[in-house]
N, CA, C and O atoms as a MOPAC input file, in Angstrom:
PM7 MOZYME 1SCF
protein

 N     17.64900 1    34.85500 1    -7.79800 1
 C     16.80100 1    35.96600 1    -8.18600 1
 C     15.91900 1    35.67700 1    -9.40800 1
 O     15.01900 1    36.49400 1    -9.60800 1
 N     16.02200 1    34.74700 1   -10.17100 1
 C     15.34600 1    34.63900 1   -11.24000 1
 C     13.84700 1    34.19800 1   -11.06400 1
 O     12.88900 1    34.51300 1   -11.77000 1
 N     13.87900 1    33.29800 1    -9.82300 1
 C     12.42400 1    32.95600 1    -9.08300 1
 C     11.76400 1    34.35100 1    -8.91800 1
 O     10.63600 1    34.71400 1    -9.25300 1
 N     12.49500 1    34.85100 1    -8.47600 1
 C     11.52800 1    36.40200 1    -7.93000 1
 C     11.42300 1    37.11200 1    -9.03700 1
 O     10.49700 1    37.92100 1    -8.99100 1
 N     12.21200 1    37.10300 1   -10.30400 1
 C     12.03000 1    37.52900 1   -11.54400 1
 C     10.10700 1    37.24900 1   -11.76600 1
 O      9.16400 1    38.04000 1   -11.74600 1
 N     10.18100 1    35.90900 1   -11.94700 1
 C      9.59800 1    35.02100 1   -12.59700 1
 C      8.08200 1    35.21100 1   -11.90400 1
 O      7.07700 1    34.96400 1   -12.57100 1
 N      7.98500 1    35.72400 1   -10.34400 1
 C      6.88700 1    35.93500 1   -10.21800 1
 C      6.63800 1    37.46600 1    -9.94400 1
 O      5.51600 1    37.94300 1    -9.77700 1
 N      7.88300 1    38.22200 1    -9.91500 1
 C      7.24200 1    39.73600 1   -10.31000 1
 C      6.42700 1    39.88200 1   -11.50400 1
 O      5.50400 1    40.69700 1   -11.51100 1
 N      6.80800 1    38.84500 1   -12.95100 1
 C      6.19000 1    38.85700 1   -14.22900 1
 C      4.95300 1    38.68300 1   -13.99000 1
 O      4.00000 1    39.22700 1   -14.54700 1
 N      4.95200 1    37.68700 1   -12.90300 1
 C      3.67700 1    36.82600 1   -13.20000 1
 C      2.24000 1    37.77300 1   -12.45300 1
 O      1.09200 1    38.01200 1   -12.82900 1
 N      3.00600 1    38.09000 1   -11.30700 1
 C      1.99900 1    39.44400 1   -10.50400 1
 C      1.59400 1    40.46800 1   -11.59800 1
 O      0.39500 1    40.74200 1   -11.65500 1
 N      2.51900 1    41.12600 1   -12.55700 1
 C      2.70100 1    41.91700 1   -13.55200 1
 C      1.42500 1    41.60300 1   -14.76500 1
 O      0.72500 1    42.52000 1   -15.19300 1
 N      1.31500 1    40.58200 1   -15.08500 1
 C     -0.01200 1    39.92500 1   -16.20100 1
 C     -1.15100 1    39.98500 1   -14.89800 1
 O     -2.02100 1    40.85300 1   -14.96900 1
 N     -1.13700 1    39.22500 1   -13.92800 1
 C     -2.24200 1    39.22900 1   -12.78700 1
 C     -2.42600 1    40.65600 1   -12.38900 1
 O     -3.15900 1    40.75700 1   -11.40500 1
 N     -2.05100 1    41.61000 1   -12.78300 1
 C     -2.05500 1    43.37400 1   -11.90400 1
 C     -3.05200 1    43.59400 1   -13.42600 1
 O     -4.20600 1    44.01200 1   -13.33300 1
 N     -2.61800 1    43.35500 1   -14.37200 1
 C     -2.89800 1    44.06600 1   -16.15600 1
 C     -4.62400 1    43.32400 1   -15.93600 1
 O     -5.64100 1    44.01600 1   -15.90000 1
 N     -4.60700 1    42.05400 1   -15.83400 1
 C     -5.75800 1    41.19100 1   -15.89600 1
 C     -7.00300 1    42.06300 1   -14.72200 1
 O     -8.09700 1    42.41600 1   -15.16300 1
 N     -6.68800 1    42.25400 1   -13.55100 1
 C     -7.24900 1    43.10700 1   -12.74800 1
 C     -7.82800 1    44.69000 1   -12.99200 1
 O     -8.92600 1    45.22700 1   -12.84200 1
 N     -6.60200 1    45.10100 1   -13.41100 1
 C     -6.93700 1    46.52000 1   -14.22600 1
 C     -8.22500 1    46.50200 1   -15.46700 1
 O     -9.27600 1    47.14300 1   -15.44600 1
 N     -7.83600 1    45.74500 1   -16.29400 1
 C     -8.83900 1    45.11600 1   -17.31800 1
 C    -10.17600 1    44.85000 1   -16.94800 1
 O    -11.06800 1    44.96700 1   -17.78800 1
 N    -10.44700 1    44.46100 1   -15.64300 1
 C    -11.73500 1    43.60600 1   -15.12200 1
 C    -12.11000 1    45.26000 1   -14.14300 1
 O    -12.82800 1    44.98500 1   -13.18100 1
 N    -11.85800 1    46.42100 1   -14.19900 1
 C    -12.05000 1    47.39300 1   -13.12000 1
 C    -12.13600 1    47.49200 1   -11.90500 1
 O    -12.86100 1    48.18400 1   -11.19100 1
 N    -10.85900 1    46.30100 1   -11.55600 1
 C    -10.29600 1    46.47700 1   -10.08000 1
 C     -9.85600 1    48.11600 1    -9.36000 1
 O     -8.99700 1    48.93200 1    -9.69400 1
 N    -10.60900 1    48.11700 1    -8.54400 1
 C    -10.68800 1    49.74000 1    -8.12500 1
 C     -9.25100 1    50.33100 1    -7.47700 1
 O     -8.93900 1    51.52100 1    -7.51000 1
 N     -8.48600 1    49.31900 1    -6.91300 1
 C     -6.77000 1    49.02500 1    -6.42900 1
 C     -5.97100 1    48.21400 1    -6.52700 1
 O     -6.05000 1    47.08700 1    -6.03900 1
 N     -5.32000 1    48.53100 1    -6.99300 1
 C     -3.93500 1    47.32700 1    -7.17400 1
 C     -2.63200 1    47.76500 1    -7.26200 1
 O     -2.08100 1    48.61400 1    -7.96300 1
 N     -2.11300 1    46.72600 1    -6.08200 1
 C     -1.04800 1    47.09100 1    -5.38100 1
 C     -0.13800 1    46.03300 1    -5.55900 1
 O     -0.65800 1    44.97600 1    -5.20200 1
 N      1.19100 1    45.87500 1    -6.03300 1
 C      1.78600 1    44.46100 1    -5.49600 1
 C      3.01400 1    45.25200 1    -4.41800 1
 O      3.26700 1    46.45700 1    -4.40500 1
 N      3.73800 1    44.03700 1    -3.44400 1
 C      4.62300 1    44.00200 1    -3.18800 1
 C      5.51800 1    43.02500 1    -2.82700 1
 O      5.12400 1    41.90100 1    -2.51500 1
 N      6.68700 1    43.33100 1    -2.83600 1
 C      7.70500 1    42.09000 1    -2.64600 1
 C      8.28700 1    41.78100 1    -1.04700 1
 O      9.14600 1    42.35300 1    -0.37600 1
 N      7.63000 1    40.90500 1    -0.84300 1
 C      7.28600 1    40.54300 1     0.59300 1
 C      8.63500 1    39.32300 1     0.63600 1
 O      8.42000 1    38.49600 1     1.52100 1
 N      9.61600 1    39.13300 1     0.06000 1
 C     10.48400 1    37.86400 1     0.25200 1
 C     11.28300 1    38.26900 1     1.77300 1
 O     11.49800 1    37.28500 1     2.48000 1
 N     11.67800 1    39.43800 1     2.26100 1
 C     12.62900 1    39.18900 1     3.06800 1
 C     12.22300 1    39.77900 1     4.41500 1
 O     12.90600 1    39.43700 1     5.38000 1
 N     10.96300 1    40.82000 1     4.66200 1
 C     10.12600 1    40.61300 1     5.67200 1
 C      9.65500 1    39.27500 1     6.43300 1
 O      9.99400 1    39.01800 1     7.58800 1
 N      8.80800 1    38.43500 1     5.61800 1
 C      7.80000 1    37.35400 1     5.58100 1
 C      8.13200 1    36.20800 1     5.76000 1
 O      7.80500 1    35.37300 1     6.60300 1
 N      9.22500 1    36.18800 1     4.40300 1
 C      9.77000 1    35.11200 1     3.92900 1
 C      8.93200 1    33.84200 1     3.52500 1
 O      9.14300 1    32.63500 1     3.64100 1
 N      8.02700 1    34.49600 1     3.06800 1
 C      6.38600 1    33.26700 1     2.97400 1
 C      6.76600 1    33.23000 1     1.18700 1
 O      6.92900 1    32.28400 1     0.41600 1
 N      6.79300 1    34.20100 1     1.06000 1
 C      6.29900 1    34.44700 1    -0.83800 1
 C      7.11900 1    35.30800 1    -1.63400 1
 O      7.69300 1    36.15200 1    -0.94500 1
 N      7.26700 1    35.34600 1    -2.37900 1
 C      8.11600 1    36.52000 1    -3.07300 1
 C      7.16100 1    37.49000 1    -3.85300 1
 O      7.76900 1    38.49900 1    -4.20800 1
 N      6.48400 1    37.48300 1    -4.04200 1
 C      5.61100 1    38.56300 1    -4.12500 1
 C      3.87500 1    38.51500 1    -4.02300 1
 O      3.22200 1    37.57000 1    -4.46600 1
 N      3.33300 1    39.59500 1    -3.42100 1
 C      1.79000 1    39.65000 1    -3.24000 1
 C      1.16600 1    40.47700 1    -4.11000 1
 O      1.81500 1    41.23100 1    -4.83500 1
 N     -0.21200 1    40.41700 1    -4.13000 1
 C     -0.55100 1    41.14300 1    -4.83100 1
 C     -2.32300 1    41.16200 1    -4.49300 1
 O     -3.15000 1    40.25300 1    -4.42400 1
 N     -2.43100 1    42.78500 1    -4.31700 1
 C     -4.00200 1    42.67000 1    -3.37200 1
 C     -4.64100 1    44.12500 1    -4.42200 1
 O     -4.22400 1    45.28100 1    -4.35500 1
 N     -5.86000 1    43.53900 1    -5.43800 1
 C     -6.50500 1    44.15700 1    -6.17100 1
 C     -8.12800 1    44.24000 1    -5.33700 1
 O     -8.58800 1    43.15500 1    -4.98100 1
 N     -8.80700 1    45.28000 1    -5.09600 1
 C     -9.80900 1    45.43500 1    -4.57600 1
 C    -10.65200 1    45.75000 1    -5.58500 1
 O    -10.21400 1    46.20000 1    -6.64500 1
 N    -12.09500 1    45.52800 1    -5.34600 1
 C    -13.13000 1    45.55200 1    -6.58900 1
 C    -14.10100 1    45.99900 1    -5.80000 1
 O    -13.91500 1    46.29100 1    -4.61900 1
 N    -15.00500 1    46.07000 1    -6.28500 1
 C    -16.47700 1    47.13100 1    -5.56500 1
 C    -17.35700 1    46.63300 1    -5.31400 1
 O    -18.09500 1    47.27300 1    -4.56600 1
 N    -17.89800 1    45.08900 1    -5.79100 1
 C    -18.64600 1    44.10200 1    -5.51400 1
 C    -18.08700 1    42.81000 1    -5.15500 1
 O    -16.95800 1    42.32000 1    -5.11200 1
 N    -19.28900 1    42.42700 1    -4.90900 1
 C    -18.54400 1    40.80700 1    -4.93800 1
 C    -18.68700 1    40.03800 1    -6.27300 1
 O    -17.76600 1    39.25500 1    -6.50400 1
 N    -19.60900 1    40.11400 1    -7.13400 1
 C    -19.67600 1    40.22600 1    -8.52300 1
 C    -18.55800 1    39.74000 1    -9.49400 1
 O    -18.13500 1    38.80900 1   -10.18000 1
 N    -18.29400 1    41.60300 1    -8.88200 1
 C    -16.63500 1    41.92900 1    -9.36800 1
 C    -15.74800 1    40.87100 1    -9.17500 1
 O    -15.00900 1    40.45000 1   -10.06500 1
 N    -15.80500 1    40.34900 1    -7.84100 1
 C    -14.47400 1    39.82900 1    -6.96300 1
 C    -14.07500 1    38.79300 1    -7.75400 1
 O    -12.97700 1    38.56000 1    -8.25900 1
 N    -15.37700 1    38.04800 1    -7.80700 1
 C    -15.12500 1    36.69100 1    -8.72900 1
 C    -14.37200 1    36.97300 1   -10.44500 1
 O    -13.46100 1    36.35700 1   -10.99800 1
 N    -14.95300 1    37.80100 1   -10.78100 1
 C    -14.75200 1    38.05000 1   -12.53100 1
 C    -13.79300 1    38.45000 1   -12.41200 1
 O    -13.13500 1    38.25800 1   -13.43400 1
 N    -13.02100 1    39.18900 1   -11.33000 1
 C    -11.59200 1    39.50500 1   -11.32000 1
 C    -10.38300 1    38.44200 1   -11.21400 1
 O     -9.31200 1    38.39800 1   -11.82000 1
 N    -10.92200 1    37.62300 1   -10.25400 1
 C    -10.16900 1    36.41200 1    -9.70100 1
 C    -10.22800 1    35.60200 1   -11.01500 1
 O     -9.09900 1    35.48400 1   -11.49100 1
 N    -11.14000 1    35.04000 1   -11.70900 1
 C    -10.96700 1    34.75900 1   -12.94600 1
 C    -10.24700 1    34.96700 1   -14.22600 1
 O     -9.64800 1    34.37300 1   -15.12300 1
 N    -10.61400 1    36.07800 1   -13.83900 1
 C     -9.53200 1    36.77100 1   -15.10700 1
 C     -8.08000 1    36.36100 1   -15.20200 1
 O     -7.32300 1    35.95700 1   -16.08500 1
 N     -7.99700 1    36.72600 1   -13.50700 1
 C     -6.49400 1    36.38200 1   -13.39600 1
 C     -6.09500 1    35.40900 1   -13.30000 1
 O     -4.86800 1    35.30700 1   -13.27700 1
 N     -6.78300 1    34.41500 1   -13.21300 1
 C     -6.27800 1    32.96500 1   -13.21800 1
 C     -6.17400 1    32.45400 1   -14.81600 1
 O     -5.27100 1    31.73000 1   -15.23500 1
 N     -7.19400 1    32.93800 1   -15.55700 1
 C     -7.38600 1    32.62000 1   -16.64300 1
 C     -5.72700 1    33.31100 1   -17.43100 1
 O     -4.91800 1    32.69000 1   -18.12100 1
 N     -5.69400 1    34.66400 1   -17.02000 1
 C     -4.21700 1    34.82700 1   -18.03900 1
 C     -2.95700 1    34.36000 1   -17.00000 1
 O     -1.82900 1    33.92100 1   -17.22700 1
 N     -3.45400 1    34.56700 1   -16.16000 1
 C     -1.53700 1    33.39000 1   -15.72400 1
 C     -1.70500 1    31.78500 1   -16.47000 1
 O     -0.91300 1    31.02200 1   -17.02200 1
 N     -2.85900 1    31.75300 1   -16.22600 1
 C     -2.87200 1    29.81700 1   -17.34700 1
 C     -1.71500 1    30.44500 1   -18.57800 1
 O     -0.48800 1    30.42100 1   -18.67300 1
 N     -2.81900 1    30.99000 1   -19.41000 1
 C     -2.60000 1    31.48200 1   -21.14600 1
 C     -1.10800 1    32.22200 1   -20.96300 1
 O     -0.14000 1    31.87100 1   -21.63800 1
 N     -1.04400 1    33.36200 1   -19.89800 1
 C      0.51000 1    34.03200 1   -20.72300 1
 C      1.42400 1    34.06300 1   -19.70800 1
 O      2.22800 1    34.97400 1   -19.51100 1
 N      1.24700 1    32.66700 1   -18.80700 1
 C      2.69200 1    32.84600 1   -17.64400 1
 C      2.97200 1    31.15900 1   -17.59900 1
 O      2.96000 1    30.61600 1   -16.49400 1
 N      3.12000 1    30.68400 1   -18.31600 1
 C      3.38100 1    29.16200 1   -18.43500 1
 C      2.79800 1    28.08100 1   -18.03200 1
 O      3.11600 1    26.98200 1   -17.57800 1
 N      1.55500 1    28.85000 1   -18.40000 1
 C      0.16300 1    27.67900 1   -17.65900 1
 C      0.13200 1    27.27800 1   -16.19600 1
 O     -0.22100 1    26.16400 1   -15.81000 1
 N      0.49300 1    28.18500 1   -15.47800 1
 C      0.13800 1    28.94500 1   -14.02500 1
 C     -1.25700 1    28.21900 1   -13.75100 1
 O     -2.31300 1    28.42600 1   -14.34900 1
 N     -1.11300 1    27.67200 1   -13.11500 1
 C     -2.35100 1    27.09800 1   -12.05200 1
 C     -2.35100 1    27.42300 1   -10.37300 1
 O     -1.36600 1    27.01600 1    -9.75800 1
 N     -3.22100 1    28.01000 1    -9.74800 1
 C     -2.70300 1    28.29300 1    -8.28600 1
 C     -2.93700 1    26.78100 1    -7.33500 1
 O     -3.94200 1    26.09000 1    -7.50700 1
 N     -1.85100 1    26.41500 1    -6.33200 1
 C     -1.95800 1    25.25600 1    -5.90000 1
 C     -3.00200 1    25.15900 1    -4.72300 1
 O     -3.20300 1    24.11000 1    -4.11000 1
 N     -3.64200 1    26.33500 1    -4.46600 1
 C     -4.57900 1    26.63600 1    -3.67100 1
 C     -5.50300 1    27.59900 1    -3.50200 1
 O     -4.83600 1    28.56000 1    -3.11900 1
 N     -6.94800 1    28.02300 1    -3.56600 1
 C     -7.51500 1    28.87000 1    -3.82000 1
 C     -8.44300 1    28.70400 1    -2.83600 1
 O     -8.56200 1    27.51000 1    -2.56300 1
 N     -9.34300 1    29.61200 1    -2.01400 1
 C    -10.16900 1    29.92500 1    -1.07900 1
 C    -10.75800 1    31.53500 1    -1.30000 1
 O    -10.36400 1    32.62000 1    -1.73000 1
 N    -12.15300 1    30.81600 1    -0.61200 1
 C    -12.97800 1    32.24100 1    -0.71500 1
 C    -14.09200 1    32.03500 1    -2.23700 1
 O    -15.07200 1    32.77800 1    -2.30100 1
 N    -13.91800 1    31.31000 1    -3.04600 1
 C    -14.55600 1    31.48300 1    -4.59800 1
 C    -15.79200 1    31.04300 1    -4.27800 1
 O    -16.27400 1    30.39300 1    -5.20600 1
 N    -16.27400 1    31.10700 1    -3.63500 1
 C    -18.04000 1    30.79500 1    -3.12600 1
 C    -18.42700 1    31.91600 1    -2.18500 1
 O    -19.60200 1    32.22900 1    -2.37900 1
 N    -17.89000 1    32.57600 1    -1.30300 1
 C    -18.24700 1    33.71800 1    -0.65400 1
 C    -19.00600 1    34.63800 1    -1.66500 1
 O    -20.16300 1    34.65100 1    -2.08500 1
 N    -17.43700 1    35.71800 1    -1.98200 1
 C    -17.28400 1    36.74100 1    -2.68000 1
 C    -16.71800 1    37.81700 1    -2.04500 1
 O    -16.47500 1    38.85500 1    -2.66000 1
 N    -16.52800 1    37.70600 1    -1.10500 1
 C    -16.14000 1    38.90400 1    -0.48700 1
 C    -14.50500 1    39.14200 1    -0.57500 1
 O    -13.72100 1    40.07900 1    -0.42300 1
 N    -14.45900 1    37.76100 1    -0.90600 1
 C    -12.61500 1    37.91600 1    -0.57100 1
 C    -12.40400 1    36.79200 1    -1.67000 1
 O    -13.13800 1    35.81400 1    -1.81200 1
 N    -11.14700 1    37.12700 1    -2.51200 1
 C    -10.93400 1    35.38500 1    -3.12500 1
 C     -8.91600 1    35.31700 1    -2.95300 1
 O     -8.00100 1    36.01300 1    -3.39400 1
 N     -8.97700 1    34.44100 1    -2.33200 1
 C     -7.17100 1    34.22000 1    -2.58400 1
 C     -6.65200 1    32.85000 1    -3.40400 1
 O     -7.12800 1    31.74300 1    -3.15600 1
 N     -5.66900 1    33.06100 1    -4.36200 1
 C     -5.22900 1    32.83600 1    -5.44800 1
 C     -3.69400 1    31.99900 1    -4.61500 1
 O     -2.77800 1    32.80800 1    -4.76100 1
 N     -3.30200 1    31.07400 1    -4.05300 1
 C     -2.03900 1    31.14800 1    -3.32900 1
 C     -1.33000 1    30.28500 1    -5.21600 1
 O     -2.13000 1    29.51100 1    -5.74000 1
 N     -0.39100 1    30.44600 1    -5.73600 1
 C      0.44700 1    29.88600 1    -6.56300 1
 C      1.75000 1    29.98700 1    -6.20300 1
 O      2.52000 1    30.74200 1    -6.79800 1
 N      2.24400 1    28.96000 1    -4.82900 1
 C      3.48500 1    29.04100 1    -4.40900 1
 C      4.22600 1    30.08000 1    -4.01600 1
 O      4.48500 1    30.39000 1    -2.85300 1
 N      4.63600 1    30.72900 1    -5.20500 1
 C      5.82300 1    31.79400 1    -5.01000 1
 C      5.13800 1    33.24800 1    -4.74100 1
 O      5.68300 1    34.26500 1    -4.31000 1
 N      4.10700 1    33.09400 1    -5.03100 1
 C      3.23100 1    34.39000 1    -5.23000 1
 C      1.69300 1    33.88900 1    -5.12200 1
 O      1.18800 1    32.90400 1    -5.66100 1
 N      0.93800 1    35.10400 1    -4.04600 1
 C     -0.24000 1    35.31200 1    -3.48600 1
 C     -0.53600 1    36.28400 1    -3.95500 1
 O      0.01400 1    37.36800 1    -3.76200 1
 N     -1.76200 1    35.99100 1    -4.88200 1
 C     -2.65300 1    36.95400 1    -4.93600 1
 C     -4.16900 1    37.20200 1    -4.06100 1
 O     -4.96700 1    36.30700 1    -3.78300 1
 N     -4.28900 1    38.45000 1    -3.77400 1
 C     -6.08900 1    38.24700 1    -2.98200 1
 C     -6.81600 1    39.40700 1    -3.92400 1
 O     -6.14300 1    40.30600 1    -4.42900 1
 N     -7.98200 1    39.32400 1    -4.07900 1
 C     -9.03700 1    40.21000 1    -4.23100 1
 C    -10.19300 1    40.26800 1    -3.51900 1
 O    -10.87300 1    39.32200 1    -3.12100 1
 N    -10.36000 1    41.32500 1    -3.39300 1
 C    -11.45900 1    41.13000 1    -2.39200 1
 C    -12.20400 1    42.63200 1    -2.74800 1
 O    -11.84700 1    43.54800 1    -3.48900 1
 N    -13.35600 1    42.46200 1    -1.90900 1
 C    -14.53600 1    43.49400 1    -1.73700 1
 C    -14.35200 1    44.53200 1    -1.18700 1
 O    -14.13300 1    44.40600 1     0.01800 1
 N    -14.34500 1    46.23000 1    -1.82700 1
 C    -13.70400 1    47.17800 1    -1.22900 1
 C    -13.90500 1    47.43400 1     0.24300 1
 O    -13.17800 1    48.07500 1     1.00200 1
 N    -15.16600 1    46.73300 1     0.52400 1
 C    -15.85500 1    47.27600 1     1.61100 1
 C    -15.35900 1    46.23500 1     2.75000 1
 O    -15.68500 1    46.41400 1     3.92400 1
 N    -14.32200 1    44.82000 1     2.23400 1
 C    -14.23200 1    44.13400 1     3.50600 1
 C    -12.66900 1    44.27900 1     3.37800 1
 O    -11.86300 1    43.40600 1     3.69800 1
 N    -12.41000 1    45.34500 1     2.93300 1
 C    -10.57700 1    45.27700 1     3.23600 1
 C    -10.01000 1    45.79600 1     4.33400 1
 O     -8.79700 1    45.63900 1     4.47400 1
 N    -10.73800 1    46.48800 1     5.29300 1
 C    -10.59700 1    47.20400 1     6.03800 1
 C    -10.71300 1    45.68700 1     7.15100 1
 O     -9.87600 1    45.43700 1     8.01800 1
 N    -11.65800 1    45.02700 1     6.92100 1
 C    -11.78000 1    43.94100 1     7.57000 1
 C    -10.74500 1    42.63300 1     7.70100 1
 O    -10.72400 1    41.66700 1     8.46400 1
 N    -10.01300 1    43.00400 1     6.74300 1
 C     -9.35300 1    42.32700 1     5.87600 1
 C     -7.65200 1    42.62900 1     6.02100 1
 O     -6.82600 1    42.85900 1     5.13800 1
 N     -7.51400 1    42.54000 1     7.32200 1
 C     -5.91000 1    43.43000 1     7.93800 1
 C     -4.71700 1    43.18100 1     7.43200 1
 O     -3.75200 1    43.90400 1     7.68200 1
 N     -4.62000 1    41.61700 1     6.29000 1
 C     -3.59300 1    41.71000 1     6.60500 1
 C     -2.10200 1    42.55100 1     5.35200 1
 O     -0.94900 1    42.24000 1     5.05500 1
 N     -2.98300 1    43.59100 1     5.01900 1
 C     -2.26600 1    44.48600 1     4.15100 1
 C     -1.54300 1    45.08900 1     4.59800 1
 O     -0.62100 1    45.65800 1     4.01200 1
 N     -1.84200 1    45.11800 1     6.02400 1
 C     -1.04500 1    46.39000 1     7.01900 1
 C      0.71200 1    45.37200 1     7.28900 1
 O      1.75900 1    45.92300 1     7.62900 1
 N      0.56700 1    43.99500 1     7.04000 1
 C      1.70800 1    43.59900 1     7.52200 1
 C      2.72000 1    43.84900 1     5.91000 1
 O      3.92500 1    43.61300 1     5.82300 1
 N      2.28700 1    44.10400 1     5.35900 1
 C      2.60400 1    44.59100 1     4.28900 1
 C      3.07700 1    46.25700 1     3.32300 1
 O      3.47400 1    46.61100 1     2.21300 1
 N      2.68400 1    46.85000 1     4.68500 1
 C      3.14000 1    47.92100 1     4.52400 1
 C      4.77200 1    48.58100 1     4.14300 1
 O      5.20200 1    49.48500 1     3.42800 1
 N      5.21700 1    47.79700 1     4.85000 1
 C      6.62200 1    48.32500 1     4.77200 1
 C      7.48300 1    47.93600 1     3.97400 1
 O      8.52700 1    48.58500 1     3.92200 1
 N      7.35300 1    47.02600 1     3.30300 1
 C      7.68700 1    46.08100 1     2.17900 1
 C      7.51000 1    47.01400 1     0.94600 1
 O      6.42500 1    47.39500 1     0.50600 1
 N      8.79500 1    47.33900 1     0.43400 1
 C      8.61000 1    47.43800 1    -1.37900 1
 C      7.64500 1    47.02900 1    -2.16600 1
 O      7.13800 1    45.95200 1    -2.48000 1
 N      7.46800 1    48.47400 1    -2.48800 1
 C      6.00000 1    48.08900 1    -3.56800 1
 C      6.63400 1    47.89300 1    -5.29700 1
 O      7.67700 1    48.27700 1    -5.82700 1
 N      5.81300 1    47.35500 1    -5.65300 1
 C      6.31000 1    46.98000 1    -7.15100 1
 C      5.60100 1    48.03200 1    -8.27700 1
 O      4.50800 1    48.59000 1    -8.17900 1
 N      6.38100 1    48.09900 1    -9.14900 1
 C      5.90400 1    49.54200 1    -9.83600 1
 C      5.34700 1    48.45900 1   -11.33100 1
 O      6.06100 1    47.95400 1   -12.19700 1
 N      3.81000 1    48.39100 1   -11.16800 1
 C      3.18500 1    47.46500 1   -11.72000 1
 C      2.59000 1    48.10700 1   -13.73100 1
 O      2.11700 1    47.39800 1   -14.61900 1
 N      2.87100 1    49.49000 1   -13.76500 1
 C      2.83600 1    50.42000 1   -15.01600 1
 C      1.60000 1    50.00700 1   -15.36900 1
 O      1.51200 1    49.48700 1   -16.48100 1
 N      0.60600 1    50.10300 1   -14.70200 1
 C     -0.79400 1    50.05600 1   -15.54800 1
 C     -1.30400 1    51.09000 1   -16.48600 1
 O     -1.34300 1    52.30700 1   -16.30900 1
 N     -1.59900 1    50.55900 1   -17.27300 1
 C     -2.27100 1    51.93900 1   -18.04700 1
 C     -3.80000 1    52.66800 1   -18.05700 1
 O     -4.20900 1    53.60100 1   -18.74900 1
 N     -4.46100 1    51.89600 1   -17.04500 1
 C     -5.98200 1    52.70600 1   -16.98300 1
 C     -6.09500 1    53.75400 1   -16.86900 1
 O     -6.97400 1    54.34500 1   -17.49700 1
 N     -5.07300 1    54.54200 1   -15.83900 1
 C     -5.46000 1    56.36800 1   -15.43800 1
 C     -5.38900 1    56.71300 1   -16.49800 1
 O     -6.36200 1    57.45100 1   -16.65100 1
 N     -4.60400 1    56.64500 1   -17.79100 1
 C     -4.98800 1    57.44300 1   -19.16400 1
 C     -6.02100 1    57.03100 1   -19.56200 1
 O     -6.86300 1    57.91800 1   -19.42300 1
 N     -6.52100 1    55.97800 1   -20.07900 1
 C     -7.76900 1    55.68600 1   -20.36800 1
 C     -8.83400 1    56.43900 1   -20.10900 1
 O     -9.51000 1    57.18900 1   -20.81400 1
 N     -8.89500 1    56.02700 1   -18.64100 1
 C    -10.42500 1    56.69400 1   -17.71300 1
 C    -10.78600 1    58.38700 1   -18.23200 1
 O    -11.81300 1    58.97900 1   -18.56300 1
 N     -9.00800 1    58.83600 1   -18.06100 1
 C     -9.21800 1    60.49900 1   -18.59700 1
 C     -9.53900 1    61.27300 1   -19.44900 1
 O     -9.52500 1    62.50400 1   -19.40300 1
 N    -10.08100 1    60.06900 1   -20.91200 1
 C    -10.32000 1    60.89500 1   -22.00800 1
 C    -11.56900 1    61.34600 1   -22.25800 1
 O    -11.50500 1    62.25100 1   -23.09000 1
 N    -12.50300 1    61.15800 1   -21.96700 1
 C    -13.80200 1    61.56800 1   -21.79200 1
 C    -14.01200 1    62.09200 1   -20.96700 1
 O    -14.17600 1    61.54200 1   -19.87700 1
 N    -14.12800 1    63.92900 1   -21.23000 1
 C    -14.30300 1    64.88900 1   -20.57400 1
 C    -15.87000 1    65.67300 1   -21.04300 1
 O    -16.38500 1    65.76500 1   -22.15700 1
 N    -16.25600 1    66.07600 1   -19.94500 1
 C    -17.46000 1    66.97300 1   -19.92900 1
 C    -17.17500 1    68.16200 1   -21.24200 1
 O    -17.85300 1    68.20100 1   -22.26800 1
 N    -16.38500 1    68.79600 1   -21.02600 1
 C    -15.64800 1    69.93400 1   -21.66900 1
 C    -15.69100 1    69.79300 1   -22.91700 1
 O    -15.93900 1    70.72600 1   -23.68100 1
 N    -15.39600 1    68.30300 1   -23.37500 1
 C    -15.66300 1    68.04100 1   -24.75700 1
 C    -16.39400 1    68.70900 1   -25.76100 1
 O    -15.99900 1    69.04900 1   -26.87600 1
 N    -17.52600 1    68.86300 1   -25.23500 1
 C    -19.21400 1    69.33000 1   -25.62500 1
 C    -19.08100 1    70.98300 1   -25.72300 1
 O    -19.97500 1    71.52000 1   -26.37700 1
 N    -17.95200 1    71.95400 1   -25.08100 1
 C    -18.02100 1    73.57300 1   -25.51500 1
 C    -17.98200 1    73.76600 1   -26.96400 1
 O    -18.02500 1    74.90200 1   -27.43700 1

């Protein structure tokens, strides 16, 4: 269990890094005993393709810096934009373009699988600037 420790953390900095970059969804789950491919996924959607990249970056950039210099052993998609996947062994990350996730099925095999309770903090953020302010 400490492997699956080790990349719930690591999804956990890659979910924060996403949030940070205004990934519009982010979801992880722990796919080890469905799949048996990975021990955990993790699928952040963004609104451009723009986005997709600066997101995918991000997150590569802090698993380097704050998960033990995390390098993914395989990456595809970083010239499109529409989609970028991050594979680092134990854990898959994808981001992709809100508009091609639908295109993009394979979340649905993922459905049933435990989701990971990733504690982001943006919904407070976003909420403090209210119209109302101004009465």
């Amino acid at each position: 269990m400490p492997a699956l420790q080790d990349s719930i953390d690591a999804i956990r900095i890659a979910a924060a890094a996403a949030d940070r970059m205004k990934a519009t969804d982010i979801v992880a789950f722990d796919v080890t005993e469905p799949l048996a491919i990975t021990d955990a996924m993790l699928i952040a959607s963004a609104s451009n393709e723009r986005q997709v990249l600066a997101v995918a970056e991000e997150i590569e950039k802090d698993l380097y810096l704050k998960a033990g210099k995390r390098q993914p052993r395989f990456r595809e998609g970083l010239t499109e934009g529409q989609w970028v996947l991050l594979d680092y062994g134990d854990f898959v990350i994808h981001v992709m373009h809100q508009e091609s996730r639908e295109y993009y099925r394979l979340e649905r095999l993922w459905k049933d699988c435990p989701s990971i309770d990733l504690q982001l903090e943006h919904a407070e953020d976003e909420q403090k600037p209210t119209a109302s302010s101004e009465a």
